[in-house]
Structures are given as structure tokens and as C-alpha cells.
LOBA-386098 format. One record per residue: residue number from 1; x, z, y of N, C-alpha, C in turn. Coordinates in steps of 0.1 Angstrom, whole numbers, plus 2048, in hexadecimal, padded with zeros to 3 digits. Each point is the difference from the previous one (the first is absolute). Layout:
BEGIN
atom seq=NUM&nx=X&nz=Z&ny=Y&cax=X&caz=Z&cay=Y&cx=X&cz=Z&cy=Y
...
END
This chain:
BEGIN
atom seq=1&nx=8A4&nz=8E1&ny=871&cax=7F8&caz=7F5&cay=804&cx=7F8&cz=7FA&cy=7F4
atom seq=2&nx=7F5&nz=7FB&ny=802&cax=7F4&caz=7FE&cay=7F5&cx=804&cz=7F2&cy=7FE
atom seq=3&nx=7FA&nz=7FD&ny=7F7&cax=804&caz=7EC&cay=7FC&cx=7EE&cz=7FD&cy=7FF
atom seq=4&nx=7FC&nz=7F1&ny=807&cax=7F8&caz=7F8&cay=7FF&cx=801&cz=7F4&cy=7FF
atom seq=5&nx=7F5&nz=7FE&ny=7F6&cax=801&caz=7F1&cay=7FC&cx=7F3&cz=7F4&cy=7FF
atom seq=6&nx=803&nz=7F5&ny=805&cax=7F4&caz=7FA&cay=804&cx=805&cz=7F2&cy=7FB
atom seq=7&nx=7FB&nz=7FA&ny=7F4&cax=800&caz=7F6&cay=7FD&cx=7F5&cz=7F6&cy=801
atom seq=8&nx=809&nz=7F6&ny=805&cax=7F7&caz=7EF&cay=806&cx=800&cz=7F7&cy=7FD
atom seq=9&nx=7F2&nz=7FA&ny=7FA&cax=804&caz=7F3&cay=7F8&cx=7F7&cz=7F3&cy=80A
atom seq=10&nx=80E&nz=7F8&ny=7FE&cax=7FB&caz=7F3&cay=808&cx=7FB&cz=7F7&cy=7F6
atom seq=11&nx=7EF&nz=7FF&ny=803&cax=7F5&caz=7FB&cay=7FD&cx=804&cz=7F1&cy=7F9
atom seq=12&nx=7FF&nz=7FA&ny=7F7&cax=801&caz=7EE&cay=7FB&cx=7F1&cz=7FD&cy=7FD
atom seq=13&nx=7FC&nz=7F8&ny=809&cax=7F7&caz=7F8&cay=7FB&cx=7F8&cz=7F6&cy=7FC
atom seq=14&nx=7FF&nz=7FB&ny=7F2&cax=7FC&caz=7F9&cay=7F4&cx=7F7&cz=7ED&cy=80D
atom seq=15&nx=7F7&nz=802&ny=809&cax=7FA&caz=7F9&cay=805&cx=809&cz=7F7&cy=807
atom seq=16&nx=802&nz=7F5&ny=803&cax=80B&caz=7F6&cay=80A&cx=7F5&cz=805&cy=80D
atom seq=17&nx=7F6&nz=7FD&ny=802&cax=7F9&caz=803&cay=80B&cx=805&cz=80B&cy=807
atom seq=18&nx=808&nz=80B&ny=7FB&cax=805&caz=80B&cay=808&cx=80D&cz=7FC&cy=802
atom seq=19&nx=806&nz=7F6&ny=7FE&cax=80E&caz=801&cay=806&cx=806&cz=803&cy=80E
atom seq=20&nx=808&nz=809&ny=800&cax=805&caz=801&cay=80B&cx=7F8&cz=813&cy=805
atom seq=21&nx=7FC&nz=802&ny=7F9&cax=7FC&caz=80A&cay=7FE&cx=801&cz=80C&cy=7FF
atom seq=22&nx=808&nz=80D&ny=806&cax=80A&caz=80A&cay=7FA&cx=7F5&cz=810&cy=806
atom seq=23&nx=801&nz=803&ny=7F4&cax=7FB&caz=807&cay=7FF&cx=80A&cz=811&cy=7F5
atom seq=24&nx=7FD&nz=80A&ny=80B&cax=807&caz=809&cay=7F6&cx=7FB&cz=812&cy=803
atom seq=25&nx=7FD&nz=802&ny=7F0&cax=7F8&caz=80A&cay=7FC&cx=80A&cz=809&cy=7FC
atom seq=26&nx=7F9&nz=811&ny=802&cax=80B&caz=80C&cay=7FA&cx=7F9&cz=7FD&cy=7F2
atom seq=27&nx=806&nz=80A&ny=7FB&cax=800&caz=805&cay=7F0&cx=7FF&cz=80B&cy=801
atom seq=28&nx=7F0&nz=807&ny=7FF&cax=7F9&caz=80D&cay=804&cx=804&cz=809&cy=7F3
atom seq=29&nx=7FA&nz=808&ny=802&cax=802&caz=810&cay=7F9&cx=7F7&cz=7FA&cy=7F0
atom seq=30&nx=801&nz=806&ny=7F8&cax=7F9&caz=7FC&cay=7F3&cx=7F6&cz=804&cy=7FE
atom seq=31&nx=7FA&nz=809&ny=80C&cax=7F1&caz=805&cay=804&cx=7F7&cz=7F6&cy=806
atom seq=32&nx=808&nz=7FB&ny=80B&cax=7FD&caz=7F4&cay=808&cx=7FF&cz=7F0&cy=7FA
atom seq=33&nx=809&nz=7FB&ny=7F6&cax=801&caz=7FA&cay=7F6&cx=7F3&cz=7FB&cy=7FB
atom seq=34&nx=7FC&nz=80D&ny=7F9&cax=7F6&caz=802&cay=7F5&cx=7F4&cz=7FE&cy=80A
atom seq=35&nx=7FA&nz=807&ny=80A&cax=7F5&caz=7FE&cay=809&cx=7FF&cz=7F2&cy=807
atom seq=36&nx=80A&nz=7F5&ny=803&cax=7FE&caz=7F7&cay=7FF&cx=7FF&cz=7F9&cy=7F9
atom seq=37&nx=809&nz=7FF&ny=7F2&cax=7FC&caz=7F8&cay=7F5&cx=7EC&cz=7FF&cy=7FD
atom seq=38&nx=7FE&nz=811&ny=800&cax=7F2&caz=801&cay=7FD&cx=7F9&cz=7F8&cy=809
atom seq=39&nx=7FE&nz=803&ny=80D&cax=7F8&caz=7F6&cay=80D&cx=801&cz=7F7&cy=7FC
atom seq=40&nx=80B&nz=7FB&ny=804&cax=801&caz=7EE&cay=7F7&cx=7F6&cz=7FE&cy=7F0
atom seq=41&nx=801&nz=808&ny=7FB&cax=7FB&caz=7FE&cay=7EF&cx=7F0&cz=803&cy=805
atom seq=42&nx=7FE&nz=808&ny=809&cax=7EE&caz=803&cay=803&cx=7FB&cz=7F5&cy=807
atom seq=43&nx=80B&nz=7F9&ny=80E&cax=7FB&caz=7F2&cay=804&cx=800&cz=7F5&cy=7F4
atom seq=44&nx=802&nz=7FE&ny=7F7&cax=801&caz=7F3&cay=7F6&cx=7F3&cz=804&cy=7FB
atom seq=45&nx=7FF&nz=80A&ny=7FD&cax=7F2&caz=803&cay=7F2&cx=7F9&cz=807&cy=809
atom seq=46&nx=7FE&nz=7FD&ny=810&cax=7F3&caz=7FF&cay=807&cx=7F3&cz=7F9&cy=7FD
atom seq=47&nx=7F8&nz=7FE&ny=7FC&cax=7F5&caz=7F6&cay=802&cx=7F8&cz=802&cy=808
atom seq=48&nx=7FC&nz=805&ny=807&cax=7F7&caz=802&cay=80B&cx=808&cz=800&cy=80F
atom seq=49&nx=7F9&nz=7F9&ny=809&cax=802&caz=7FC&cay=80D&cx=806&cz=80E&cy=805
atom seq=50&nx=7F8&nz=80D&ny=801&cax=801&caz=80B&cay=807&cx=80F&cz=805&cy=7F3
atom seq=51&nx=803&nz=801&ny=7F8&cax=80C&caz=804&cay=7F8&cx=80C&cz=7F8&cy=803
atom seq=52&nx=7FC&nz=7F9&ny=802&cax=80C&caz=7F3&cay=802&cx=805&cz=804&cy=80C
atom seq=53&nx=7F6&nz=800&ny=80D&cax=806&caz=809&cay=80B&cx=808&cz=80B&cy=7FF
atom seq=54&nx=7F7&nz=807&ny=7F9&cax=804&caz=810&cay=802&cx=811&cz=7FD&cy=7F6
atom seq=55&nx=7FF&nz=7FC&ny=7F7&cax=80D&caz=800&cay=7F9&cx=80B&cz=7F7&cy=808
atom seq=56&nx=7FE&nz=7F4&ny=80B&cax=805&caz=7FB&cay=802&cx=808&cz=80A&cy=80D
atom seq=57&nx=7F5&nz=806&ny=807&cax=802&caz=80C&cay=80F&cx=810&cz=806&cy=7F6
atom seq=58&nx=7FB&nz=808&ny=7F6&cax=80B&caz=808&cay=7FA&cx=810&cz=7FC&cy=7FC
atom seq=59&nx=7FE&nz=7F0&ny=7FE&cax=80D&caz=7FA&cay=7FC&cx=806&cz=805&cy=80C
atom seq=60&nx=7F9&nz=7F8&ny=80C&cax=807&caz=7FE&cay=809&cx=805&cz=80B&cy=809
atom seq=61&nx=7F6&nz=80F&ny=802&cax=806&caz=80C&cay=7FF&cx=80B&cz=806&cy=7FB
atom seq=62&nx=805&nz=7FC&ny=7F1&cax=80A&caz=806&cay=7F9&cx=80C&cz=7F5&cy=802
atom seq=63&nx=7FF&nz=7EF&ny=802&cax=806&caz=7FC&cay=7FD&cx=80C&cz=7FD&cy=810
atom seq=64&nx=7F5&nz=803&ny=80C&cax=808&caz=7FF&cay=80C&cx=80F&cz=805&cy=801
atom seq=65&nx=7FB&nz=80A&ny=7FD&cax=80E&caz=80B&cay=801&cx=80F&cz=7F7&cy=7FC
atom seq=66&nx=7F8&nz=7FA&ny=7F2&cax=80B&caz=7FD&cay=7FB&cx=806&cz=7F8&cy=807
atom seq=67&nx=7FC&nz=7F7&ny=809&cax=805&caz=7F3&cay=803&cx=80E&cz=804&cy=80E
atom seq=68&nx=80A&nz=7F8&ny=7FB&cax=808&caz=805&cay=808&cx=805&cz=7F6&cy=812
atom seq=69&nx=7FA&nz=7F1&ny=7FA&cax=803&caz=7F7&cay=80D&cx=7FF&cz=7F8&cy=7F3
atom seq=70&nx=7FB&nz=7F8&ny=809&cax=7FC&caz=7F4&cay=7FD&cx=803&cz=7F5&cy=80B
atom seq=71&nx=7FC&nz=7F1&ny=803&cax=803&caz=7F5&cay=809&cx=7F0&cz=7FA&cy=808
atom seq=72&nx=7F9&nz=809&ny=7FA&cax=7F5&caz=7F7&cay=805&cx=7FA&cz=802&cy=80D
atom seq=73&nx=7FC&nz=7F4&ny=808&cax=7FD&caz=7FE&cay=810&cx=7F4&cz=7FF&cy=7FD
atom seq=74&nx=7FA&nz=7FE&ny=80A&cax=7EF&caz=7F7&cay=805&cx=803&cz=7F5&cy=806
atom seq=75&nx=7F7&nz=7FC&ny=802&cax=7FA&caz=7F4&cay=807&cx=809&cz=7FC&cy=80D
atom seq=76&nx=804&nz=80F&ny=806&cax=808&caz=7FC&cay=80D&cx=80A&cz=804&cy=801
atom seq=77&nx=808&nz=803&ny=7EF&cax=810&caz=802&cay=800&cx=803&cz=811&cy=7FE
atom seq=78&nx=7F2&nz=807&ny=805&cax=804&caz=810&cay=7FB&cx=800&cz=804&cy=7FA
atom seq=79&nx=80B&nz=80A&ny=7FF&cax=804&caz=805&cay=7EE&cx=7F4&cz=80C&cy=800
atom seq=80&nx=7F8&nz=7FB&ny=7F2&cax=7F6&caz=808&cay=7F9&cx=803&cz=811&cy=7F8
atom seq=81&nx=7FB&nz=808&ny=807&cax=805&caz=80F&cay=7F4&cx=802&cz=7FE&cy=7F4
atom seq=82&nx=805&nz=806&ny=7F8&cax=7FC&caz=807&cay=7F7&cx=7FA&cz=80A&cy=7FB
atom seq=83&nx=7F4&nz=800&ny=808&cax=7F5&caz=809&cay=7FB&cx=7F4&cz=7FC&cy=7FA
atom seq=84&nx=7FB&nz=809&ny=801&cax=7F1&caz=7FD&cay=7F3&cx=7FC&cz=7F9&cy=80B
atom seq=85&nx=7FE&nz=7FC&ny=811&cax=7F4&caz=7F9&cay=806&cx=80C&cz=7F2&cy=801
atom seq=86&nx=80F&nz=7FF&ny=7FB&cax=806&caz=7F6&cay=7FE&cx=7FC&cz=7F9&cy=7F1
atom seq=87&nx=7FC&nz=805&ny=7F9&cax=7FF&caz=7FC&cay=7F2&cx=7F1&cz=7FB&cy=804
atom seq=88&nx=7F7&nz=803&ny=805&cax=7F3&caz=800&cay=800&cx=7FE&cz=7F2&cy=80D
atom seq=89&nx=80C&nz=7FE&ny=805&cax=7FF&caz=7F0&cay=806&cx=800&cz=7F4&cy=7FC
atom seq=90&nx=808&nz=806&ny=7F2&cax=806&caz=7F4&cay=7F7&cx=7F4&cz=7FA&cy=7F9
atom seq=91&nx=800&nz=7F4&ny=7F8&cax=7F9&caz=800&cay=7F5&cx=805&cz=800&cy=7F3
atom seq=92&nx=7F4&nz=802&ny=7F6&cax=804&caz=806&cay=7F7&cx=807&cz=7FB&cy=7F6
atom seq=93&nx=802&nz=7F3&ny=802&cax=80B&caz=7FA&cay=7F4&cx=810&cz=807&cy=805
atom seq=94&nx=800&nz=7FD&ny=80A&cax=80E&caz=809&cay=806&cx=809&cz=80E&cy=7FE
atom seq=95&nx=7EE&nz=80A&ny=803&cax=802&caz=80E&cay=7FC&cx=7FE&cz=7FD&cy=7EF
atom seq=96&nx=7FE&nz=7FE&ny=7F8&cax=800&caz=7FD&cay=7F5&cx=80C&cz=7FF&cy=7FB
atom seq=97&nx=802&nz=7F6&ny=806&cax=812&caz=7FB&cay=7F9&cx=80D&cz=808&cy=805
atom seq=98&nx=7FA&nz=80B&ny=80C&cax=80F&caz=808&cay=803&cx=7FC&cz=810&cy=7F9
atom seq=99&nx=7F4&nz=7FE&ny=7FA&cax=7FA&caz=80A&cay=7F6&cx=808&cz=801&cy=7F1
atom seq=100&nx=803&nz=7F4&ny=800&cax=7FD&caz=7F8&cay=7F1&cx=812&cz=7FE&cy=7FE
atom seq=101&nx=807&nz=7FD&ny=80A&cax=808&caz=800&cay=802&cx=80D&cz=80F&cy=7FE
atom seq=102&nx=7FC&nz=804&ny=806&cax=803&caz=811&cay=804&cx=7FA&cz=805&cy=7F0
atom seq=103&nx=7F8&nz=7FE&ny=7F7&cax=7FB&caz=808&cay=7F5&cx=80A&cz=7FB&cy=7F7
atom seq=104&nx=804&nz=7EE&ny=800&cax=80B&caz=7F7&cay=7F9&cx=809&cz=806&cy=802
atom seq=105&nx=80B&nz=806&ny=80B&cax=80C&caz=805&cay=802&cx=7FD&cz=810&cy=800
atom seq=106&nx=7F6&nz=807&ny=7FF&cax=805&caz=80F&cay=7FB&cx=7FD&cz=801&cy=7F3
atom seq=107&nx=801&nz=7F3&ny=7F6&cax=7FF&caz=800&cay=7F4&cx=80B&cz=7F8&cy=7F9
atom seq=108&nx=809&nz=7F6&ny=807&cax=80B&caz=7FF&cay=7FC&cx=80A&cz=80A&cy=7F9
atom seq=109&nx=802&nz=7FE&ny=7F9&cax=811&caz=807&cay=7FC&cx=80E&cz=7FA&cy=806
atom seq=110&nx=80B&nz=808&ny=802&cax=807&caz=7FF&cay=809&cx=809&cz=7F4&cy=7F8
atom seq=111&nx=806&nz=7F7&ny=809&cax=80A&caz=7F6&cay=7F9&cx=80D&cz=807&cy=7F6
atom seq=112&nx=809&nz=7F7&ny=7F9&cax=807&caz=806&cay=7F9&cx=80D&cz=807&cy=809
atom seq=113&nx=804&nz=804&ny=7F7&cax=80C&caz=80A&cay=805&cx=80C&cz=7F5&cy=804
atom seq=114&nx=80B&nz=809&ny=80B&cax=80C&caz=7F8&cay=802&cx=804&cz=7FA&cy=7F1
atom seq=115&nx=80B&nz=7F5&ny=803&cax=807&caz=7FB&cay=7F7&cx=809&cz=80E&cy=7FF
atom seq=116&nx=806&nz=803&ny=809&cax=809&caz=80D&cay=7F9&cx=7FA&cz=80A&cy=7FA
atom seq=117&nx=7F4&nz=800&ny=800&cax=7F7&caz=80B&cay=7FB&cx=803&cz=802&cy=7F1
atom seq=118&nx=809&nz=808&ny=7F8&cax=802&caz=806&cay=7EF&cx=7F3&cz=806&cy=7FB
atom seq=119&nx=800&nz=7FB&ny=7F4&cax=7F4&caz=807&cay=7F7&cx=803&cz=80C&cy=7FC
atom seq=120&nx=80D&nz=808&ny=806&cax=803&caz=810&cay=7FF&cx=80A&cz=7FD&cy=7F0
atom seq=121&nx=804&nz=80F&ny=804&cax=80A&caz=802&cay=7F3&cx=7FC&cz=7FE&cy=7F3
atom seq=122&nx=80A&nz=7FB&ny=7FA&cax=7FB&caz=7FD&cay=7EC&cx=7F9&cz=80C&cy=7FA
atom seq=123&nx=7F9&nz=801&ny=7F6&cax=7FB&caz=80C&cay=7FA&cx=80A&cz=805&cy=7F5
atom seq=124&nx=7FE&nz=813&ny=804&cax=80B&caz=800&cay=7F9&cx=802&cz=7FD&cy=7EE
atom seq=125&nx=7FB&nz=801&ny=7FD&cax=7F5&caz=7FA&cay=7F3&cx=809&cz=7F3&cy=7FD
atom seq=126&nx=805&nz=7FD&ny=809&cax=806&caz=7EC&cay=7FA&cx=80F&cz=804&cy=7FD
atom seq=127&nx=803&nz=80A&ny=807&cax=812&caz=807&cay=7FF&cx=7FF&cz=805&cy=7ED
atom seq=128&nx=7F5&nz=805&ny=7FC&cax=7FD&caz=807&cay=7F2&cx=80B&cz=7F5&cy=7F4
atom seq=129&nx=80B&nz=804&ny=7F8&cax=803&caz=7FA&cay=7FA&cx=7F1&cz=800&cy=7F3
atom seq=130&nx=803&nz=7F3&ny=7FA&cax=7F7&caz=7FE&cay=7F6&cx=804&cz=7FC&cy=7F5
atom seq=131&nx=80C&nz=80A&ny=7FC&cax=806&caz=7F7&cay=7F3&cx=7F8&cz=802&cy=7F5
atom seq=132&nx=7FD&nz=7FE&ny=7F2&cax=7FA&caz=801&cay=7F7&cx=809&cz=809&cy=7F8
atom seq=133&nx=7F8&nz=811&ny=7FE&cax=806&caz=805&cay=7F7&cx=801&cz=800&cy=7F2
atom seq=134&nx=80B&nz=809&ny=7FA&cax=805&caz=7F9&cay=7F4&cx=7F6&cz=803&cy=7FA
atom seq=135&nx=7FA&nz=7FE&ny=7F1&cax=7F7&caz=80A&cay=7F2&cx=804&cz=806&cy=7FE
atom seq=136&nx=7F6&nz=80B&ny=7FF&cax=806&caz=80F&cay=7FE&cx=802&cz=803&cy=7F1
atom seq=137&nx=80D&nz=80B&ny=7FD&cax=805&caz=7FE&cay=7F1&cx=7F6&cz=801&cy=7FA
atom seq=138&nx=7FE&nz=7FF&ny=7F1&cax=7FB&caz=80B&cay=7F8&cx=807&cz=80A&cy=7F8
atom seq=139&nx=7F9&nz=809&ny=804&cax=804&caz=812&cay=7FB&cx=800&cz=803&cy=7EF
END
């Protein structure tokens, strides 16, 4: 039997305007990773109306996948996809911040270890007696 593994990070977001908000993204391949980091980094240093688009179309192509569920309704209580024409309902302070959010937590480092967690065995190097030997005669 094969082993798979799919890790999910639930989204924290910095804004009080989002409270109540839950949002939760996978943790893609490190191919997948990198092609979004980039989109995201080509939407920032867009200047132009037509690049801004075109970089913005791309986040949201690479970035859908990722999204695993989320809470968000409309107007008359229905729960919204997670897809690129769900991200593309939203506005953009929103898709921003679960952008921005999700880039924050696959860049954390993981918290510390259990308290029972040992720094491993002494080196053996510390067992070495270190007495000072004697002067050697003269001959």
C-alpha cells in the first residue's frame, strides 16, 4: 500500500474586518509553490492595466487549486466555490489577504518541539577523560 500526504494550513488573518472568516489552503508541490509565488510577484510589479490583468488571471489559475474550503456565502446565504470564477467574485482586498495570508503560513516555521522532546545523546567527545599529562623526562 502507497502512503499520501496532504498538508493543510488554516489561514490567520492580520485584518479585524475578516473576522469570523475561515479559510483553508493545501500546501502544494514545490513546483506549484514556486509558480505561485512567481504570479503573485508578476501581479505586484504589474504596471500596466493589460499586465495587471493578465498577471492577476494567472494568480488566480494557480492559486484556486490550492484553496481547500473556505466560509464564504453571497448575498443570499450561498456557499461560494472555491474556484477561480469564486475568487473572481470576491474583491480584491479579500483575495489579497487569503493570498497574503496562505504565502504568511507556508513560510512559517513549525512551533517548538514537545516538552519531552531530548536534545539527543551527549557527544561522545564529553566521556574523553582530560587529565593533564605529566612532562616528559629528559633523556
Amino acid at each position: 500500500m502507497g502512503f499520501s500526504y496532504r498538508r493543510v494550513l488554516v489561514l490567520e488573518f492580520e485584518d479585524p474586518s475578516f473576522e469570523g472568516l475561515e479559510v483553508k489552503a493545501a500546501v502544494p508541490s514545490l513546483g506549484a509553490f514556486m509558480d505561485v509565488m512567481a504570479a503573485a510577484d508578476e501581479q505586484e510589479a504589474a504596471t500596466t492595466g493589460v499586465q495587471m490583468r493578465d498577471a492577476a488571471n494567472a494568480l488566480l489559475e494557480l492559486f484556486a487549486p490550492v484553496l481547500v474550503s473556505w466560509n464564504l456565502e453571497d448575498t443570499d446565504g450561498n456557499p461560494i466555490p472555491t474556484t477561480v470564477d469564486g475568487l473572481r467574485s470576491q474583491d480584491m482586498a479579500l483575495v489579497t489577504s487569503i493570498v497574503t495570508a496562505w504565502r504568511r503560513g507556508m513560510s512559517e516555521v513549525s512551533g517548538p518541539l514537545d516538552e519531552t522532546s531530548t536534545d539527543g545523546a551527549p557527544h561522545p567527545e564529553a566521556s574523553i577523560p582530560m587529565d593533564v599529562l605529566s612532562a616528559p623526562r629528559a633523556s
